[in-house]
N, C-alpha and C positions, 0 to 999 in steps of 0.2 A: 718749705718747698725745696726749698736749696738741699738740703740734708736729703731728701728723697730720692730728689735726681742723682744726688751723688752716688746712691745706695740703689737707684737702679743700675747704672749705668757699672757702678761693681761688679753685680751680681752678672750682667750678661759678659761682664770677661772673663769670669769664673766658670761660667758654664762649656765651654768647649772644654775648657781641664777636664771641670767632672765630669764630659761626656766620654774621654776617652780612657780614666779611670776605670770605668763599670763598663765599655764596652768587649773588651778584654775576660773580664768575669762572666759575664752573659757568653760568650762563644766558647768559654769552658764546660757551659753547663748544656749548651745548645744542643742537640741531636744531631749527629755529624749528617751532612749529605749524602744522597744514594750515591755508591761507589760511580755508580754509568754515567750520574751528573758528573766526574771531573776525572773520567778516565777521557782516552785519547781514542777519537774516532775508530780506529782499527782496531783498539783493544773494546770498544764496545761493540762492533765487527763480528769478532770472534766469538764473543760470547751471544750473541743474539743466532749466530750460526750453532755452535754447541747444545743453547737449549733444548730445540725441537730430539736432540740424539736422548742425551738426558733425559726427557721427558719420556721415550720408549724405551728406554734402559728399567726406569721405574715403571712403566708399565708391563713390561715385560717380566718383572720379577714378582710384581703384583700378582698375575695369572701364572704364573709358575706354583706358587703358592697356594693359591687357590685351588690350581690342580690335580697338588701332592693332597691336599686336604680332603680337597674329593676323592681321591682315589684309595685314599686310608681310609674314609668309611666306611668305602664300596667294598673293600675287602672282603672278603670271607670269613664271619665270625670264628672258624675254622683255624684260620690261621694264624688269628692272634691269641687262643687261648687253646690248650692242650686242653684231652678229655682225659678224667680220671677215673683210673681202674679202680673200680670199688672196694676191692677186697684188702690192697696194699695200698692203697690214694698215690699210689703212682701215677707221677703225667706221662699221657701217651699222644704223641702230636696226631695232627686232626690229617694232615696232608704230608707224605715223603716224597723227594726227589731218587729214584734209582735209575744204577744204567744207562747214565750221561744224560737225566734231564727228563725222563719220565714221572709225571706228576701222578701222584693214583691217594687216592681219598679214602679216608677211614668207614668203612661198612661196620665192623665190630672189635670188639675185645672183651680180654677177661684174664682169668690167671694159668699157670697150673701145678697144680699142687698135687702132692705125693703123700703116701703112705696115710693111717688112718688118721692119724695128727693133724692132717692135710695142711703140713707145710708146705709154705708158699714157694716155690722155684723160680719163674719168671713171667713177665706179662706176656700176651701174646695178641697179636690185633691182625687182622685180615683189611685189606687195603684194595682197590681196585680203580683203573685209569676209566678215564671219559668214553675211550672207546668200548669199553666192556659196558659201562652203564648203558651205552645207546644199542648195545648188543642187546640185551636185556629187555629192553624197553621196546624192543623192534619185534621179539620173539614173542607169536600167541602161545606156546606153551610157557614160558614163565609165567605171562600175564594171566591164562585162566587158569593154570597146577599147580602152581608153585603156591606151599601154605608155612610159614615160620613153623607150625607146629610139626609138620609132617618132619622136617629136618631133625629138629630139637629130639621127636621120638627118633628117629633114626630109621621110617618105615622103607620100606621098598621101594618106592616110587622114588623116595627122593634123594636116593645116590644117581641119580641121573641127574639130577640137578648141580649136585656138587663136581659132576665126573664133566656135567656139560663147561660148570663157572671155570675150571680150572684147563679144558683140551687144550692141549697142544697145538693144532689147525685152528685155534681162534683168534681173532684178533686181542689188540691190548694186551694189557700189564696185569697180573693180578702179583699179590705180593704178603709176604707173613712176614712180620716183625715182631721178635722175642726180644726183651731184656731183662737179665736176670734180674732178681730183686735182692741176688746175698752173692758172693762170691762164688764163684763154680772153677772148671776148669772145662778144657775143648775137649777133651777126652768122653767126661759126662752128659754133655749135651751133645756129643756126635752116636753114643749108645745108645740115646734115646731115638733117634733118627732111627735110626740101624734096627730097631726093634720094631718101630712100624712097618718100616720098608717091607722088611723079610716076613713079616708077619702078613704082608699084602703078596708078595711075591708068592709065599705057599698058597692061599689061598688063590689066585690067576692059576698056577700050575695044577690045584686040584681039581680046579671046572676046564680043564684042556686049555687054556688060554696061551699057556708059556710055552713053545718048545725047545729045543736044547738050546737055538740059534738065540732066540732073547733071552733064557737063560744067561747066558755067557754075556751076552750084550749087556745085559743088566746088571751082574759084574761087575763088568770094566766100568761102569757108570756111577756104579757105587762105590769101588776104588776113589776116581778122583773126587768124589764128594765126598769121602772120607776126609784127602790128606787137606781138604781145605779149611777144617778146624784147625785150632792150634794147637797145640801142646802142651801149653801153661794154662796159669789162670787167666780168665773170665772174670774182669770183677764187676761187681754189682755196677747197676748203671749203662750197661756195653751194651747198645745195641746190635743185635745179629738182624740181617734183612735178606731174603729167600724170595727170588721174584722171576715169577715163569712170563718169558718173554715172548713175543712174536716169533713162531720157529718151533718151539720147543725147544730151549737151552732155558737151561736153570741158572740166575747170574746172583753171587752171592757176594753180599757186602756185610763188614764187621767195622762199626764206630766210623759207617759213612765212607769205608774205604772198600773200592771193589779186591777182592782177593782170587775170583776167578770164577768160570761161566762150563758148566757142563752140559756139554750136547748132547742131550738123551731127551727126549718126549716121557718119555715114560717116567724119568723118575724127576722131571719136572712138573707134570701132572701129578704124582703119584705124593709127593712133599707138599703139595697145595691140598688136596684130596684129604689127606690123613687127617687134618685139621675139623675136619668138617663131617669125617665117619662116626659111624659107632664101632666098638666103644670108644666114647669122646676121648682126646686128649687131655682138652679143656673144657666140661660141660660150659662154663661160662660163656665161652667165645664161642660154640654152638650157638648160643641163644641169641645171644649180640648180636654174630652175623647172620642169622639166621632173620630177625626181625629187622635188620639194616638191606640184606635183600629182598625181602618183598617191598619196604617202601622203595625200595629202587623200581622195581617190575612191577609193581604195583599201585603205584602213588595214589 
C-alpha cells in the first residue's frame, strides 16, 4: 500500500509536465480563431461597415451579368451569323451600319455574273432601314399589289414598286452592297454603273421625260459618281456600299469608309432602281429581294 501511494502521488507531479507538453501540440493542430474574435474593436468596426458595400458590389456584378446574357440571346439571329450567298458561299452580313449609324437590314441577295461562263464577279444584297419597312407595311398598295413573282418577271406594274422602294421624297435608308468575289479594279466596276445609268437615261429621254436642263443635271451627277471609284485595284473581299439617303443624295462607302455623298435624286433612285429592273443585273438578287419584300408588306 505503501508502494501505491508512492506511485500515485508520482504520477500526479508528472501530470502538469505532460500537460503542458501536448498542450502546445494540440493548438498547432487547432483551427485558428475567426479573425473578428481577436481583431481590435474598430478594426472589427470597419469591417462590419464594409460588408453591406461588398455585398452590392457582388450583387451588382451578379445582374450585370445576367443582363449581358440576356441580352446576347435577345439579339438578332441576324447579327451573329452572316447569310450565304449560294452561288460563291460567301458571307454576307444580315445588318450594315451607313452614314454615321444608319442600321438597314438584309431583304436579299445573290451574285452577278458575266459572260456565258457565268463567271462570278461579285455579291450583291439589297438592305433597307426600319423606317422603309413601316413604309411598306403602312401602304394598302404594297400590301394588296405587290407579288415577288410580278418583280422576278419583270411585268409592268411592278416597276412602280421598285421606282416607289427606292424615291428619293421617301423616307429611310435603302442601300446595295457589292463585294467582289476575285480581284477587279474601280475602273470595271464604275463601267458597269455607267452602262445602266445611260442605258436608263436614253430610255427617260425617249418617253419625253429628260429635258436638256436634267440632261446636263445628270451629267454633272454622273461626273462626281464617277470620280468616286478608285483607280487601282478592288481586291476580293472589299466591300462597296451605295445608300440612297433621306434627301435624295446617294452616300457611298468602300471597306466601311465614307468616300463621298452625291446630291442628285435622280441618280440616287436610279443606282437603287437598276438592281431590281429588267433586264436583271443580278437575276438572283431579283428573286431574293423580291421574296424578302413581300414578307416584309406582306407577312
Amino acid at each position: 500500500m505503501i508502494v501505491a501511494a508512492a506511485a500515485r502521488a508520482r504520477a500526479r507531479c508528472l501530470l502538469p509536465a505532460a500537460a503542458r507538453r501536448i498542450a502546445p501540440a494540440r493548438a498547432a493542430h487547432a483551427p485558428a480563431a475567426p479573425a473578428a474574435l481577436w481583431r481590435a474593436p474598430a478594426q472589427r468596426s470597419l469591417l462590419a461597415a464594409a460588408a453591406p458595400a461588398a455585398a452590392a458590389v457582388a450583387v451588382a456584378a451578379v445582374a450585370a451579368r445576367a443582363a449581358n446574357a440576356e441580352a446576347a440571346a435577345a439579339a438578332p439571329a441576324l447579327e451573329a451569323e452572316p447569310a450565304l450567298e449560294p452561288v460563291t458561299k460567301t458571307p454576307v452580313p444580315r445588318a450594315i451600319a451607313v452614314a454615321g449609324g444608319h442600321r438597314a437590314e438584309l431583304v436579299g441577295l445573290g451574285v452577278r455574273q458575266v459572260t456565258l461562263l457565268r463567271v462570278s464577279v461579285y455579291t450583291a444584297a439589297l438592305y433597307v432601314d426600319d423606317q422603309v419597312r413601316r413604309r411598306l407595311r403602312a401602304s394598302s398598295r404594297w400590301a394588296q399589289e405587290f407579288a415577288a413573282d410580278k418583280l422576278v418577271a419583270g411585268q409592268a406594274d411592278a416597276r412602280w414598286f421598285a421606282h416607289d422602294l427606292a424615291a428619293a421624297d421617301a423616307s429611310g435608308v435603302v442601300a446595295l452592297r457589292i463585294e467582289p468575289v476575285r480581284n477587279t479594279d474601280g475602273p470595271h466596276l464604275r463601267n458597269g454603273f455607267e452602262r445602266f445609268l445611260n442605258a436608263r437615261l436614253r430610255e427617260e429621254i425617249q418617253r419625253g421625260a429628260f429635258g436638256d436642263a436634267d440632261q446636263a443635271a445628270f451629267a454633272r451627277a454622273l461626273d462626281e459618281f464617277r470620280a468616286l471609284f478608285p483607280a487601282g485595284v478592288i481586291r476580293k473581299g472589299t466591300p462597296l456600299v451605295f445608300a440612297r439617303l433621306p434627301g435624295g443624295r446617294l452616300h457611298v462607302e468602300i471597306e466601311g469608309r465614307p468616300v463621298g455623298v452625291v446630291d442628285s435624286p435622280v441618280l440616287a433612285e436610279w443606282v437603287i432602281e437598276g438592281y431590281l429592273r429588267t433586264p436583271p443585273i443580278s437575276p438572283p438578287l431579283v428573286a431574293s429581294a423580291a421574296d424578302g419584300l413581300q414578307a416584309i408588306a406582306r407577312p
